[in-house]
Each structure stands twice: as C-alpha cells, then as structure tokens.
N, CA, C and O atoms as a Maestro MAE file, in Angstrom:
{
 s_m_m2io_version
 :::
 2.0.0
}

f_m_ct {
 s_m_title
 :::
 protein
 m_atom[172] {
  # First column is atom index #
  i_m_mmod_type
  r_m_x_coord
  r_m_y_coord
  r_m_z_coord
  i_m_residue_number
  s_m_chain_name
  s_m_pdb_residue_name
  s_m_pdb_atom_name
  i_m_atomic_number
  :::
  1 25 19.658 82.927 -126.944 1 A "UNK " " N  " 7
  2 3 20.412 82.487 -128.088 1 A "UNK " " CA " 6
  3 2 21.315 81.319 -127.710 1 A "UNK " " C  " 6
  4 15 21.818 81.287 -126.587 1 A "UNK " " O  " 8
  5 25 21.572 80.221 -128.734 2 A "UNK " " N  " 7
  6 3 22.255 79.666 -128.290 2 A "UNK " " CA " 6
  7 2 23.984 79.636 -128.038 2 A "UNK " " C  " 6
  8 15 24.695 79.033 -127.235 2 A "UNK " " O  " 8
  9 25 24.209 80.420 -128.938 3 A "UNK " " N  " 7
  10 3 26.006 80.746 -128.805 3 A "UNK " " CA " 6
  11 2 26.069 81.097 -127.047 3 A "UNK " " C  " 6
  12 15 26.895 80.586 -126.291 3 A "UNK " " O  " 8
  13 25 25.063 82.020 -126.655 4 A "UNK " " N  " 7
  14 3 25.122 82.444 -125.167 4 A "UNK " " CA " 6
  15 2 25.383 81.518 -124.691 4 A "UNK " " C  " 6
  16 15 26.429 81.476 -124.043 4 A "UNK " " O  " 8
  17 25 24.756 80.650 -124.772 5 A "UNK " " N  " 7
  18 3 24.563 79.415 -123.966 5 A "UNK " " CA " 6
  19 2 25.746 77.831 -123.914 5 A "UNK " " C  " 6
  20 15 26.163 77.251 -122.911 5 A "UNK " " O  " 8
  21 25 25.955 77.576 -125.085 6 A "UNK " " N  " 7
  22 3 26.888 76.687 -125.758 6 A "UNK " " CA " 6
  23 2 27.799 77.381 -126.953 6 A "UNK " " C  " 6
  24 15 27.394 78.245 -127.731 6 A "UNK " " O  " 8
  25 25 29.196 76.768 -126.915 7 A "UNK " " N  " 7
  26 3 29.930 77.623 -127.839 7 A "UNK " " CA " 6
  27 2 29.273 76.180 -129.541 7 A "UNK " " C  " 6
  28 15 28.727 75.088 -129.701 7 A "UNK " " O  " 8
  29 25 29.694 76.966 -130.076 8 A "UNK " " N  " 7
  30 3 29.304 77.412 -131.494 8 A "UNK " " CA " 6
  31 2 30.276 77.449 -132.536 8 A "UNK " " C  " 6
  32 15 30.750 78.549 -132.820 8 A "UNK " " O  " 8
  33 25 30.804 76.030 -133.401 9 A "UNK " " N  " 7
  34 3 31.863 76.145 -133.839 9 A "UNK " " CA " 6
  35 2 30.975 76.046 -135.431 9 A "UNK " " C  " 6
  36 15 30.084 75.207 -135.564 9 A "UNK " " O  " 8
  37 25 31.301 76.882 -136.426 10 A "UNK " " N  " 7
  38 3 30.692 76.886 -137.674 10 A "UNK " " CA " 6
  39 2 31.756 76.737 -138.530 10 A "UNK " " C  " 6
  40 15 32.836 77.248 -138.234 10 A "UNK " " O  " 8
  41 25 31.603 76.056 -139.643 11 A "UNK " " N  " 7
  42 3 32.664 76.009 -140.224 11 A "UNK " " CA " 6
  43 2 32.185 76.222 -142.476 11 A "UNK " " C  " 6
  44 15 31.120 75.954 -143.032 11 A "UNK " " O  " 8
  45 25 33.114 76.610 -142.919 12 A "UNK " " N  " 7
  46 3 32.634 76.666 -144.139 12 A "UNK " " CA " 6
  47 2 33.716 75.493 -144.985 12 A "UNK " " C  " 6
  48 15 34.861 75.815 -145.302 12 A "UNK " " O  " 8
  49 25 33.316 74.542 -145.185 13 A "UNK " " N  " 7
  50 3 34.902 73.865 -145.694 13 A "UNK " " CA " 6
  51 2 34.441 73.253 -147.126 13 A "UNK " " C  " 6
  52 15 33.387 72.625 -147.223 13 A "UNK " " O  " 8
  53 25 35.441 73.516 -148.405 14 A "UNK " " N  " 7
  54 3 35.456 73.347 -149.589 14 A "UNK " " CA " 6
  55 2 36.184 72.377 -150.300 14 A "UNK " " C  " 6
  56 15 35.745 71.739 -151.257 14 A "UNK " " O  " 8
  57 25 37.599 72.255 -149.683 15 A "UNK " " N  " 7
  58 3 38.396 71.515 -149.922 15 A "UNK " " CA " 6
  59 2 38.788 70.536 -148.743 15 A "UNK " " C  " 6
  60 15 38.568 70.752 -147.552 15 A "UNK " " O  " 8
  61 25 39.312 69.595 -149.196 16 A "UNK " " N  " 7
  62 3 40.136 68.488 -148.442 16 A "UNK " " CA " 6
  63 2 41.006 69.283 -147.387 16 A "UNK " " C  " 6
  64 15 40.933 69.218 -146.160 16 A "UNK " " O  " 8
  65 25 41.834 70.038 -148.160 17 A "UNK " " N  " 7
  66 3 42.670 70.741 -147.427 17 A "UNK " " CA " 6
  67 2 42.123 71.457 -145.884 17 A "UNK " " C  " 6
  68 15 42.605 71.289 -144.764 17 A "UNK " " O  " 8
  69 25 40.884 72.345 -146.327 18 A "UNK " " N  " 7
  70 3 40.224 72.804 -145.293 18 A "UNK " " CA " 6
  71 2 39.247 71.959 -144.130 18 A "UNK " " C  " 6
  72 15 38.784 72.292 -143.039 18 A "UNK " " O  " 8
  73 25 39.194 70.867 -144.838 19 A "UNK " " N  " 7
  74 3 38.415 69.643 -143.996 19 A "UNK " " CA " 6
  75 2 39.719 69.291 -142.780 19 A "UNK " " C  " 6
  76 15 39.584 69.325 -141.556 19 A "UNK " " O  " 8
  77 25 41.054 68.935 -143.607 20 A "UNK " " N  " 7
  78 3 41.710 68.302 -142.576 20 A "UNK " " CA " 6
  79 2 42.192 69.499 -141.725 20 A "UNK " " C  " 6
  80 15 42.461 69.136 -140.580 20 A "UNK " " O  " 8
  81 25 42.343 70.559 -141.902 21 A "UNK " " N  " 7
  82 3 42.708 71.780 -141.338 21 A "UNK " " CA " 6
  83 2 41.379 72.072 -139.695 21 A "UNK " " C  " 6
  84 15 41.454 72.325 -138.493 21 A "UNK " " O  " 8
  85 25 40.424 71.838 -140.646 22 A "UNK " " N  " 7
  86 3 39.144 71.776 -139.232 22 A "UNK " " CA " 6
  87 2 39.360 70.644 -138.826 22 A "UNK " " C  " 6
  88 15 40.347 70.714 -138.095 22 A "UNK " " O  " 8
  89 25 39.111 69.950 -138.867 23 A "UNK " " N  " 7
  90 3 39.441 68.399 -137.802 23 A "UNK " " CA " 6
  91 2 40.681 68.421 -136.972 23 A "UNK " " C  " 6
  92 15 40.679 67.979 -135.823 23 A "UNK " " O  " 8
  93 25 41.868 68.993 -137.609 24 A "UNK " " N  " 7
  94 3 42.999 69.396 -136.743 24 A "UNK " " CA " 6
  95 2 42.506 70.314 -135.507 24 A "UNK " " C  " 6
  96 15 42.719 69.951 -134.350 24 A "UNK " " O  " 8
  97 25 41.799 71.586 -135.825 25 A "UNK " " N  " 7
  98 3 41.362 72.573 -134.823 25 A "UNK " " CA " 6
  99 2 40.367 71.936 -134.051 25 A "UNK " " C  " 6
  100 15 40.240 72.318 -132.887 25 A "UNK " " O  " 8
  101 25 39.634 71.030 -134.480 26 A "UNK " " N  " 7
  102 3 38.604 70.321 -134.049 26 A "UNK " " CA " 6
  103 2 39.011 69.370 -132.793 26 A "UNK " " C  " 6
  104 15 38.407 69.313 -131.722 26 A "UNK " " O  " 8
  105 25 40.523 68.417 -133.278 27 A "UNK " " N  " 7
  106 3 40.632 67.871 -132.266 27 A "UNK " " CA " 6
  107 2 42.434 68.871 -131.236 27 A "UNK " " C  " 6
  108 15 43.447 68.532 -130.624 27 A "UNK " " O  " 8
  109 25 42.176 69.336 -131.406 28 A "UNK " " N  " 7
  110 3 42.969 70.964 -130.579 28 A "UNK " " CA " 6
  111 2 42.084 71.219 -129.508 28 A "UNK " " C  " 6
  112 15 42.479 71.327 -128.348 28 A "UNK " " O  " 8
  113 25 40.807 71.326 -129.880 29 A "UNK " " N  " 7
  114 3 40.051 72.294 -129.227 29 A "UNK " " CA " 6
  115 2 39.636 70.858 -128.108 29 A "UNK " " C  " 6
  116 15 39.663 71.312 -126.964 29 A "UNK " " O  " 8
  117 25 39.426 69.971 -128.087 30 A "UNK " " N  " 7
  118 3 38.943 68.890 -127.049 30 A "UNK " " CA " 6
  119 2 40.396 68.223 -126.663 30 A "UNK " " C  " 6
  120 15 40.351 67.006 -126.482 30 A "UNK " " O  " 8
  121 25 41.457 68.748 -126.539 31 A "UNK " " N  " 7
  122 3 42.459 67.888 -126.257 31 A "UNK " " CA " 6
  123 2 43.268 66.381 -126.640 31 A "UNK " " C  " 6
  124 15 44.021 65.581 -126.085 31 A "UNK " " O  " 8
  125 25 42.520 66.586 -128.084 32 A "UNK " " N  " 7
  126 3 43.308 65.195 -128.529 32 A "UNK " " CA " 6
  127 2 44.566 64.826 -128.719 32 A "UNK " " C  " 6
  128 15 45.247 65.678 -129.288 32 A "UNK " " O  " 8
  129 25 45.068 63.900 -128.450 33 A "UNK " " N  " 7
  130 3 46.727 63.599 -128.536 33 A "UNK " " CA " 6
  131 2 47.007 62.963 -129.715 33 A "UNK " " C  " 6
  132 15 47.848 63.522 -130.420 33 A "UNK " " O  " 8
  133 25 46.428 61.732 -130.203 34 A "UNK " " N  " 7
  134 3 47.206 61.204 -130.959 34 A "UNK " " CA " 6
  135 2 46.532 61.633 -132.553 34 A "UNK " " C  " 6
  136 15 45.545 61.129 -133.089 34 A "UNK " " O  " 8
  137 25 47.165 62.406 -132.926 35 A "UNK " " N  " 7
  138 3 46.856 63.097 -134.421 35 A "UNK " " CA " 6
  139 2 47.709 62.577 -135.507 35 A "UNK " " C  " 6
  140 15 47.709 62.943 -136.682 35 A "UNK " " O  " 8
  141 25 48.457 61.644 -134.931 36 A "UNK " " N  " 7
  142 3 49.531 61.308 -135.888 36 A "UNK " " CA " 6
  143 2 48.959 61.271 -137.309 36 A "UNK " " C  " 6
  144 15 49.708 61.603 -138.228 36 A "UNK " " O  " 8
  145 25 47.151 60.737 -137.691 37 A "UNK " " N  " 7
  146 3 47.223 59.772 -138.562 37 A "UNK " " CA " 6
  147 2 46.392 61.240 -139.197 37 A "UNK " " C  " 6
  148 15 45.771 60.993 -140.231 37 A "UNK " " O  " 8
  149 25 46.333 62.203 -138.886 38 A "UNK " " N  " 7
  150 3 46.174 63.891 -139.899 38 A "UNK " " CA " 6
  151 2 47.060 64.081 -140.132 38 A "UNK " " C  " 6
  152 15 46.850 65.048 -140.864 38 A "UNK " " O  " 8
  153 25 47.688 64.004 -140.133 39 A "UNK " " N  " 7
  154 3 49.468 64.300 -140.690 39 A "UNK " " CA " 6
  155 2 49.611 63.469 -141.762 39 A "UNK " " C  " 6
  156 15 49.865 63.920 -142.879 39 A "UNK " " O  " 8
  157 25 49.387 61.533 -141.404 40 A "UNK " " N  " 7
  158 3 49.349 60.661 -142.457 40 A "UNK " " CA " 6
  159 2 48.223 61.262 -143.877 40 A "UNK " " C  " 6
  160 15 48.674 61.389 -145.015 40 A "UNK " " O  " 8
  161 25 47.282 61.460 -143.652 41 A "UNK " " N  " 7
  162 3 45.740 62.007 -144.469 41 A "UNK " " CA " 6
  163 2 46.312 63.041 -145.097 41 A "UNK " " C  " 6
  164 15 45.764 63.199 -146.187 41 A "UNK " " O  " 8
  165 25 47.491 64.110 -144.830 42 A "UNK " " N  " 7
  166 3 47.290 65.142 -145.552 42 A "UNK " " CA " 6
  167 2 48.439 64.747 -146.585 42 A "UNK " " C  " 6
  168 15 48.472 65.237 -147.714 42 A "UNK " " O  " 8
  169 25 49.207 63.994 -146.207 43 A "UNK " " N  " 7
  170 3 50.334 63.264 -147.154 43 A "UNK " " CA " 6
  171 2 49.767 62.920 -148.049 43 A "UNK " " C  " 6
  172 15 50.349 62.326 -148.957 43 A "UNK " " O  " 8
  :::
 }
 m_bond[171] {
  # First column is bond index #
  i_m_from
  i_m_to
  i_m_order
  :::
  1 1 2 1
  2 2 3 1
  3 3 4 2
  4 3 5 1
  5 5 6 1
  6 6 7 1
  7 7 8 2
  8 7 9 1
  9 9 10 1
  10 10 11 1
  11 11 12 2
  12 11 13 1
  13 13 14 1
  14 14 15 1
  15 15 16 2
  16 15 17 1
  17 17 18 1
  18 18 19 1
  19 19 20 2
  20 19 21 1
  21 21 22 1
  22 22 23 1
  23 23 24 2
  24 23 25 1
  25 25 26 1
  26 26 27 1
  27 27 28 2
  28 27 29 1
  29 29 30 1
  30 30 31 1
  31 31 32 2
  32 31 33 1
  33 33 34 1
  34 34 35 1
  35 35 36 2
  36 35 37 1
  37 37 38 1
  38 38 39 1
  39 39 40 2
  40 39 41 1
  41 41 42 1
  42 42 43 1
  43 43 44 2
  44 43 45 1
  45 45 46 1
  46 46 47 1
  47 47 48 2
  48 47 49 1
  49 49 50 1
  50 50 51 1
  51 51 52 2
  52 51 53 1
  53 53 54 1
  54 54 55 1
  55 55 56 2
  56 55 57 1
  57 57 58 1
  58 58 59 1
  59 59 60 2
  60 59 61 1
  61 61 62 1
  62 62 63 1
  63 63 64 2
  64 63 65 1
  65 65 66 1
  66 66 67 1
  67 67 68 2
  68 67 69 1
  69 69 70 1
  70 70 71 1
  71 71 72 2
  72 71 73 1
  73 73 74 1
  74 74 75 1
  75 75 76 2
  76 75 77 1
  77 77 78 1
  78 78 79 1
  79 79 80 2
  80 79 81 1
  81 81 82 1
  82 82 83 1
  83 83 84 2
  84 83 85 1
  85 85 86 1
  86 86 87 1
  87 87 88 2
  88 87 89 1
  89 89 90 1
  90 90 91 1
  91 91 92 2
  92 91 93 1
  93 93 94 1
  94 94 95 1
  95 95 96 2
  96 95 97 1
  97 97 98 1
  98 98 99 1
  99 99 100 2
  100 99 101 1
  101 101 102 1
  102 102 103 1
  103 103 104 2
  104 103 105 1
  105 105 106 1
  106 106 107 1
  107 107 108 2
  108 107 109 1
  109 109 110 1
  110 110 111 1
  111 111 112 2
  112 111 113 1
  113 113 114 1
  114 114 115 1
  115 115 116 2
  116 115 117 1
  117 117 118 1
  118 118 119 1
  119 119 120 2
  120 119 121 1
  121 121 122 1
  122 122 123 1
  123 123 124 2
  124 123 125 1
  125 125 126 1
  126 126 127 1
  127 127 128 2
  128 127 129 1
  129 129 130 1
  130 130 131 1
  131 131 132 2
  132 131 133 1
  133 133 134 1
  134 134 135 1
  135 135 136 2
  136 135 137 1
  137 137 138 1
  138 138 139 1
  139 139 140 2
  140 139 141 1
  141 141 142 1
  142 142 143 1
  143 143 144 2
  144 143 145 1
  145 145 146 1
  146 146 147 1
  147 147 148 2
  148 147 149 1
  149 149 150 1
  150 150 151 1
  151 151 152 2
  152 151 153 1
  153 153 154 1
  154 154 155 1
  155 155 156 2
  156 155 157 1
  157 157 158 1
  158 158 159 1
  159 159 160 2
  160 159 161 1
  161 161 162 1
  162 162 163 1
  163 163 164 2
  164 163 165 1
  165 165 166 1
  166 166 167 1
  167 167 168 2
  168 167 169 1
  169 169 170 1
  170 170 171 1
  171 171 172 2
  :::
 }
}
C-alpha cells in the first residue's frame, strides 16, 4: 500500500476558508517560514 510506504495527505476542501487553512498545514508540515502573505489572503 502506498500510505505504508509514503505519507498520504488527503484533503476534502469546500471553501476558501478551508483551502487557506490546508495550505497553512501544508506549508507547517515542510517547514515554511515566510507565510506572511496567508495571513494577507485570508484578510
């Protein structure tokens, strides 16, 4: 299977809200620093 193998991020997203909410976790999860401009997007 592949989850065994590679992780496996699935996502169900409907709204804007939940788009920028995953892209936040999205760039969390690889160590991104400068997020300033998700903060700007959700304004």
């Amino acid at each position: 299977m592949l989850r065994a193998r590679i992780p496996v991020w699935v996502t169900d997203i409907r709204t804007v809200d939940q788009a920028l909410a995953s892209i936040d976790t999205l760039l969390s999860a690889v160590g991104a620093t400068d997020t300033a401009w998700l903060d700007q997007a959700a304004d």
